[in-house]
C-alpha positions in Angstrom: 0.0 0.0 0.0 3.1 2.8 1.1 4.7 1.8 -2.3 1.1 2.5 -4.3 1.0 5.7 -2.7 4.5 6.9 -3.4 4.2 6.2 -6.9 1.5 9.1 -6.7 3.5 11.4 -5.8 5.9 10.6 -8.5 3.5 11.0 -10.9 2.3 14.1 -10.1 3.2 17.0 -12.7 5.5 19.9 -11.8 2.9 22.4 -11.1 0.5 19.6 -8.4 4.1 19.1 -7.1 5.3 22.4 -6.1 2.0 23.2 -4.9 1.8 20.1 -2.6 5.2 21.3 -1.4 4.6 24.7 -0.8 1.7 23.7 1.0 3.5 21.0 3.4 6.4 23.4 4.3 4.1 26.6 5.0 2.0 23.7 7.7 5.6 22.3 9.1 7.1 25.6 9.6 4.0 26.7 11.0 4.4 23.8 13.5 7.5 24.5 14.0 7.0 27.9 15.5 4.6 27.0 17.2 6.1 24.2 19.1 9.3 26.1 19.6 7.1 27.6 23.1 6.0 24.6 24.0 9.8 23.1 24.4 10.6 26.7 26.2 7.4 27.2 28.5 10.0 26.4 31.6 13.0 28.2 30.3 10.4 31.5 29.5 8.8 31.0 33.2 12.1 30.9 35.2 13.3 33.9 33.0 10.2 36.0 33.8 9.8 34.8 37.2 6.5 33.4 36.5 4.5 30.1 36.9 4.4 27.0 34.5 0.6 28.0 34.1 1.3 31.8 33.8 3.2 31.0 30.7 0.9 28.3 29.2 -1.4 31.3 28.6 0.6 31.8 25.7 -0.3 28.5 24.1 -3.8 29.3 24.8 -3.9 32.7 23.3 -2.3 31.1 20.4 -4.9 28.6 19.8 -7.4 30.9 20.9 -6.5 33.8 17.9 -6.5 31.1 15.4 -10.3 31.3 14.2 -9.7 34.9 14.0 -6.6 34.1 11.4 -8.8 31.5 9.6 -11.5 33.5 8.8 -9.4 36.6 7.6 -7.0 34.6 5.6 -9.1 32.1 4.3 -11.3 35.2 3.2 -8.9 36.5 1.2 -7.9 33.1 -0.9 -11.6 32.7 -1.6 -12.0 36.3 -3.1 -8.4 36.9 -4.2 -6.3 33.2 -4.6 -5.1 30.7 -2.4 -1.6 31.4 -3.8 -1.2 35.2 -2.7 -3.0 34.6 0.6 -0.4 32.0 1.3 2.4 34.3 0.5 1.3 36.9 2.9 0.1 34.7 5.6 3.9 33.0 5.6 5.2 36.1 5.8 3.1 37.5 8.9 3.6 34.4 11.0 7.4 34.5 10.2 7.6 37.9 11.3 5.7 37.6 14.8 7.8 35.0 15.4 10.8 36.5 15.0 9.3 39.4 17.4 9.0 37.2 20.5 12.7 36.6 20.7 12.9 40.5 22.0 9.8 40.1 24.3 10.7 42.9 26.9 7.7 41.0 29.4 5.9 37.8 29.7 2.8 40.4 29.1 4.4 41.1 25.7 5.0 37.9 25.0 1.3 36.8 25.2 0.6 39.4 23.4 2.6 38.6 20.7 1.9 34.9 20.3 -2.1 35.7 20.5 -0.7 38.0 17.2 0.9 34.9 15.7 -2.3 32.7 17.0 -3.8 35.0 13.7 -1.3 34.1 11.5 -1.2 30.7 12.6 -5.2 29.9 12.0 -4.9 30.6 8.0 -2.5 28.5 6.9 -3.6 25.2 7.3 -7.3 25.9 5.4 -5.8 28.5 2.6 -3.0 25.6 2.3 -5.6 22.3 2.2 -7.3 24.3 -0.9 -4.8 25.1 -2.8 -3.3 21.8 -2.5 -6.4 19.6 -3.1 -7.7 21.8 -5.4 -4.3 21.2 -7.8 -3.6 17.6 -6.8 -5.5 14.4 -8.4 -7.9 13.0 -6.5 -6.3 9.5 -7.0 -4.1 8.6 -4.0 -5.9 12.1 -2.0 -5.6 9.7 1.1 -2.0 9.5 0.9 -1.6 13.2 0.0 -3.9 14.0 3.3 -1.6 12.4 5.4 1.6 13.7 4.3 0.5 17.0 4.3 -1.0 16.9 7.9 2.2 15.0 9.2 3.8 18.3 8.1 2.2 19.1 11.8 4.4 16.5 12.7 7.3 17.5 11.0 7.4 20.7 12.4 7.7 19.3 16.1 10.5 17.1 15.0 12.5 20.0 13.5 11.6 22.4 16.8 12.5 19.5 19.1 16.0 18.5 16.9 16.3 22.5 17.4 16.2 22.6 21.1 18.1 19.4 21.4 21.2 20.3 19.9 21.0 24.2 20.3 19.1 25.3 23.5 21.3 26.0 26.1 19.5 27.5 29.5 20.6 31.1 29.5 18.9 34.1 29.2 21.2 37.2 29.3 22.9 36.9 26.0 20.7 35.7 22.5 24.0 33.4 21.1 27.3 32.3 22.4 29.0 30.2 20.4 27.0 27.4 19.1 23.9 27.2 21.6 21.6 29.4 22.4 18.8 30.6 24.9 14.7 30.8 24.4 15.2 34.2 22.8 17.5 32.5 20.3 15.4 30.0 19.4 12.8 32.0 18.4 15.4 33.7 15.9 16.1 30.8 14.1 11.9 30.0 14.2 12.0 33.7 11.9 13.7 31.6 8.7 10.2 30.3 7.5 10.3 33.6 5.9 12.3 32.5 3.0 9.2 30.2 1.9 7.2 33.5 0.4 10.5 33.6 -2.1 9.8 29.6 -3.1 5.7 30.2 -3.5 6.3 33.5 -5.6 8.4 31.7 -8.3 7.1 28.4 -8.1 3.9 27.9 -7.0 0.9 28.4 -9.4 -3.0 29.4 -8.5 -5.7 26.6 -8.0 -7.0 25.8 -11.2 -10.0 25.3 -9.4 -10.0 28.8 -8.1 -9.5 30.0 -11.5 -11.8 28.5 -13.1 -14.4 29.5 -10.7 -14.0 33.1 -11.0 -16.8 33.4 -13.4 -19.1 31.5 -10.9 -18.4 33.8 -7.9 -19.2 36.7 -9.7 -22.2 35.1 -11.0 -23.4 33.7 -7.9 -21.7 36.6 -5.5 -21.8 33.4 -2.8 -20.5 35.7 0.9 -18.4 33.3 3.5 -21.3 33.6 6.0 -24.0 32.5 3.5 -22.1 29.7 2.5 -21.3 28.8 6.1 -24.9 29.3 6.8 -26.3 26.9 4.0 -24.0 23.9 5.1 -24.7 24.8 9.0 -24.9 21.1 10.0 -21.7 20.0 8.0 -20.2 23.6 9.7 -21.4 22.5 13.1 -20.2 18.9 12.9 -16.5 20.1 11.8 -16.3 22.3 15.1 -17.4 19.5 17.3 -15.2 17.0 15.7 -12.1 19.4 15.3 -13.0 20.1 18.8 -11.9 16.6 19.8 -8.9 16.6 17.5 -7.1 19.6 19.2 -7.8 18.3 22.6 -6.2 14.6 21.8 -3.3 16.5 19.8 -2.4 19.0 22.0 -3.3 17.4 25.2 -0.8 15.0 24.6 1.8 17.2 22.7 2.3 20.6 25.0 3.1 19.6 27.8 4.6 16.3 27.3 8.2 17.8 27.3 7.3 19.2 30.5 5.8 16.2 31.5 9.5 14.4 31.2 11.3 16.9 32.9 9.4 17.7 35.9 8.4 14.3 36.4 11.0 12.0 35.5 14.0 15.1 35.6 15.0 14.8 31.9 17.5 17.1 30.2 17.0 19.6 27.8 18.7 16.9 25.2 16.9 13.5 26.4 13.5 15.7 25.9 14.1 16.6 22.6 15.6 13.4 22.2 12.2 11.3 23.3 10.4 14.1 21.0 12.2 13.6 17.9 10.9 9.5 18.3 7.6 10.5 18.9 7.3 12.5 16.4 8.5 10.0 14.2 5.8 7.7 15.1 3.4 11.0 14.4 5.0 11.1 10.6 4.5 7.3 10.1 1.1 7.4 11.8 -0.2 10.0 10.2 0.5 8.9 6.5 -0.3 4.9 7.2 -3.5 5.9 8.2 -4.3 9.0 5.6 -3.2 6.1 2.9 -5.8 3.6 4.8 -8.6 5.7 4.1 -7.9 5.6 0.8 -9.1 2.1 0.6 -11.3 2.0 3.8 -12.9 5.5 3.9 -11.8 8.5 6.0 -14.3 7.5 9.2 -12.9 4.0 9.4 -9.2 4.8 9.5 -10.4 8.1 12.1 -12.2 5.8 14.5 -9.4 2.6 13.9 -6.7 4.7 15.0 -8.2 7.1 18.2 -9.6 3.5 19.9 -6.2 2.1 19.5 -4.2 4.8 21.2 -6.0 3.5 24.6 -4.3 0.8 25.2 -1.2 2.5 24.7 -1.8 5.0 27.9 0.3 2.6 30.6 3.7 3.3 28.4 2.9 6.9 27.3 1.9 8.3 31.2 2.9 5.4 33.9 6.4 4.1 32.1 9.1 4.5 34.4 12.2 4.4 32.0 13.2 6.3 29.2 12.8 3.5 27.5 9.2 2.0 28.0 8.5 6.6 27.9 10.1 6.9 24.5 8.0 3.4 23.0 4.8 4.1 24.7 5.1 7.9 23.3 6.1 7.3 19.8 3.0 4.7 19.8 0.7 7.4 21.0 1.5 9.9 18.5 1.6 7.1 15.9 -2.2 6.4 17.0 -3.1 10.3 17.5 -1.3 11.8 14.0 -3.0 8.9 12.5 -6.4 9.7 13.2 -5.6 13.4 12.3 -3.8 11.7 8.7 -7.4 11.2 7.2 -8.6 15.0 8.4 -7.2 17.4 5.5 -8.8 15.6 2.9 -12.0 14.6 4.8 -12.6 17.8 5.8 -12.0 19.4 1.9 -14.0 17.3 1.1 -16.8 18.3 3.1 -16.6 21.7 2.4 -18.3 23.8 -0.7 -16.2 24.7 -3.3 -16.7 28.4 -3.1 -16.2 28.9 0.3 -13.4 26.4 0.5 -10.2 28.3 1.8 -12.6 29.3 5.0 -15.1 26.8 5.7 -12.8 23.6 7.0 -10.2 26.1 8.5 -12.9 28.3 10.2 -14.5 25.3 11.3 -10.9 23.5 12.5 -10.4 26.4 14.2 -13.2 26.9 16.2 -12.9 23.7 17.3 -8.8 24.5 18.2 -10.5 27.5 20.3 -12.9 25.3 22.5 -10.6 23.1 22.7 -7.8 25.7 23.2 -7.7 25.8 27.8 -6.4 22.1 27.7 -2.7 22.8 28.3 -3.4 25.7 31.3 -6.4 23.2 32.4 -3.6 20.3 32.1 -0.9 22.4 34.1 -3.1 23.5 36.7 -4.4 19.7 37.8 -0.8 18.8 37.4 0.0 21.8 39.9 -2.5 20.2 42.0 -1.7 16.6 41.9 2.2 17.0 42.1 2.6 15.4 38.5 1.5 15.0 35.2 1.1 11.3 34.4 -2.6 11.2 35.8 -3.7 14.5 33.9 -2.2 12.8 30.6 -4.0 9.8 30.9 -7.2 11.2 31.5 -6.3 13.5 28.3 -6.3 10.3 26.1 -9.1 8.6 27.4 -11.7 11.0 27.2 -10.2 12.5 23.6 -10.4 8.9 22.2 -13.7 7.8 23.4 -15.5 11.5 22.4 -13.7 11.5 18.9 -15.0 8.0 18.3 -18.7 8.5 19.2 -18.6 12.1 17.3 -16.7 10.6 14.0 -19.4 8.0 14.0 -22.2 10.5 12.9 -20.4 12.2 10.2 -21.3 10.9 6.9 -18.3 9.5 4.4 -17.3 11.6 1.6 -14.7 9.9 0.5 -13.4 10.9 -3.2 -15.8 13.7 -3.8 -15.4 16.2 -7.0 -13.6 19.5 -6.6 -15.4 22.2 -8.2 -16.2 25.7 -7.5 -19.6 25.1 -7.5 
C-alpha cells in the first residue's frame, strides 16, 4: 500500500508538485514555531519569574486567535487566490515569530503569540485548498496524510532544534553554538524564505481560477455559505474540537511532563520528541493512505480507539525506554487519526467557500478546545505530577472523537469544483 501511494507522488506534474510542497512546508514551519514555546514554557517562566501556568497562557492565546486568522486569511484566498494569501500569511507568521525573541515581558510575550495565534489559523485551510484543489484525487488519502504530518514534521524539526542548540541562558541571544529561548525564536524567523519559493514556483488553483466566473455570478458571501451547510459547519467544530484536545493534550506539555516528572534534560526531551514524532509522521501517512481504501471514518475511528491501550507506556512508564516506545505509539495512533482530516474535511466543504469553511471550522474547534494545556498544568499543579492529567487526556479524547466521528457521513473521493 506505502509503495502504491509513493508512486502518486511521482507521478504528479511539476505544477501539483510544487504546490503540494509549498503547502507541506508553509503547515511544518507553521508547526515549527509554534512548538518552539511549547519546548521553552520552563525556560520563558524561570526567566520572567512566572509560573508554569502563567506562561501556558501563551499556548492558549495562540490557539485561541487562530479562528480569528482563519477566517481573515481564508477570506482572502476565496475572493483573491489561495496562492497570494499563502504568501502573505507565511510572511506574517514569520515575522511575529521573529518578534518574541525580543519580548521585553511575559505580558508582551502573550501578546505577541495571540498576534501569531492569527497568522497561525490561515495557513492550514488556505494551504488544504490550494493543495487539493491542484492535486489528483487519485491517492488524495496518501496526500492528506503527508500533508498533515507536516504538523508532525514541524515538532520534529523544533525539538532537533532545542536538542542540539538550547542552552539554559537568558542574558545573551548566542554564544558560540547554543543558544537561549530568545534565540530559538530567531532561528523560528527563517520560514520567511518560503514567500521567495511560493512567488516563483507555485501556481493558482486551477480550481479557483476557473471559478472566477461562478463567484461573480453567484456573489456566494463566507457567512451565506457557512450558513447553508450549517450542519456540515457545526459537525467540523465539534469533531475538530476533539482533534485539538487529543493532539495538544498530549503534545504541549509532554516535554514538560518528562522533565518535571522523570528530571529529563533539555537533550533526552528533545531526544524522546524527535521518536515520537517519528511515530506522528509514520502514523499519520499509514492511516491517511488507509482511508484511501477503507474510507476516511474508518481509519479516524481505527486509530483514536487504539491509542487507549497505549496509555500505561505513554503516562505510567518509568524508563526512558518504556516513555520513548509508549510515546512514539501514542502519537503514531493520534497523528493517525488526524492523517485522514485534511482531505476529509476538503472534502466536506463547498467549493466556493473552501479556503474558510474547513479552516474556520478546524479552528473553532482549536478555540474550544484551546484551555487544555493551562487546564492540564493546573491539575498537574494540584496533583504533584502529570502522568494522571495525561491519561485522562487520552481517554476522554479517544472515546469523544469516536462517538462524534461516527455521525459524520463518508465523503470519500468527492469532486472539486467551485460550484
Amino acid at each position: 500500500m506505502q509503495t502504491r501511494s509513493f508512486s502518486h507522488f511521482r507521478s504528479l506534474t511539476s505544477q501539483q508538485r510544487h504546490a503540494f510542497i509549498a503547502c507541506f512546508l508553509g503547515w511544518s514551519l507553521d508547526a515549527f514555531d509554534y512548538f518552539l514555546l511549547v519546548f521553552c514554557v520552563s525556560a520563558i517562566a524561570t526567566d520572567f519569574h512566572a509560573r508554569t501556568s502563567a506562561v501556558a497562557e501563551a499556548l492558549f492565546l495562540t490557539l485561541a486567535f487562530r479562528p480569528v486568522g482563519a477566517f481573515l486569511f481564508g477570506t482572502i484566498a476565496d475572493k483573491f487566490g489561495r496562492r497570494p494569501a499563502l504568501m502573505i500569511n507565511v510572511g506574517c507568521y514569520s515575522i511575529l515569530e521573529l518578534a518574541c525573541a525580543f519580548a521585553p515581558s511575559l505580558h508582551a510575550l502573550l501578546i505577541l503569540r495571540a498576534l501569531f495565534g492569527i497568522a497561525m489559523g490561515g495557513e492550514w485551510g488556505v494551504g488544504a485548498a490550494l493543495a487539493f484543489e491542484t492535486l489528483p484525487k487519485e491517492g488524495r488519502g496518501f496526500f492528506s496524510g503527508l500533508l498533515q504530518e507536516g504538523y508532525a514534521v514541524g515538532y520534529l524539526v523544533a525539538a532537533a532544534v532545542y536538542a542540539t542548540l538550547y542552552k539554559p541562558f537568558t542574558h545573551m541571544v548566542w554564544q558560540g553554538h547554543v543558544i537561549g529561548w530568545r534565540g530559538l525564536f530567531i532561528v523560528g524567523a527563517l520560514p520567511a524564505v518560503l514567500v521567495l519559493y511560493i512567488g516563483l514556483k507555485v501556481e493558482e488553483s486551477p480550481v479557483w481560477r476557473a471559478g472566477r466566473e461562478h463567484r461573480r455570478e453567484s456573489s456566494i458571501s463566507t457567512t451565506s455559505g457557512i450558513r447553508k451547510y450549517a450542519l456540515t459547519f457545526l459537525f467540523i467544530i465539534l469533531l475538530m474540537t476533539g482533534f485539538n484536545f487529543f493532539s495538544h493534550g498530549t503534545q504541549d506539555l509532554y516535554p514538560t511532563f518528562l522533565e518535571k516528572d522523570h528530571g529529563f534534560s533539555a537533550a533526552l526531551t528533545g531526544g524522546v520528541a524527535i521518536v515520537y514524532t517519528i511515530g506522528a509522521l509514520l502514523g499519520g501517512i499509514f492511516f491517511g493512505s488507509l482511508s484511501e481504501r477503507y474510507g476516511r471514518k474508518r481509519a479516524i475511528i481505527s486509530a483514536t480507539l487504539l491509542a487507549l491501550p497505549v496509555i500505561p507506556f505513554f503516562a505510567f512508564g518509568h524508563s526512558l525506554y518504556v516513555l520513548a516506545i509508549g510515546a512514539f505509539l501514542m502519537q503514531f495512533m493520534v497523528q493517525g487519526a488526524w492523517g485522514a482530516i485534511p482531505a476529509y474535511l476538503t472534502e466536506l466543504s463547498p467549493g466556493p467557500v473552501r479556503a474558510t469553511f474547513p479552516g474556520l471550522a478546524y479552528q473553532l474547534g482549536n478555540l474550544l478546545a484551546s484551555r487544555c494545556a493551562v487546564l492540564q498544568a493546573r491539575a498537574a499543579e494540584r496533583h504533584g505530577n502529570y502522568a494522571v492529567v495525561l491519561a485522562a487526556t487520552v481517554l476522554i479524547g479517544a472515546i469523544y472523537l469516536a462517538i462524534v466521528t461516527s455521525f459524520g457521513r463518508e465523503a470519500k473521493g468527492v469532486e472539486m469544483t467551485a460550484e
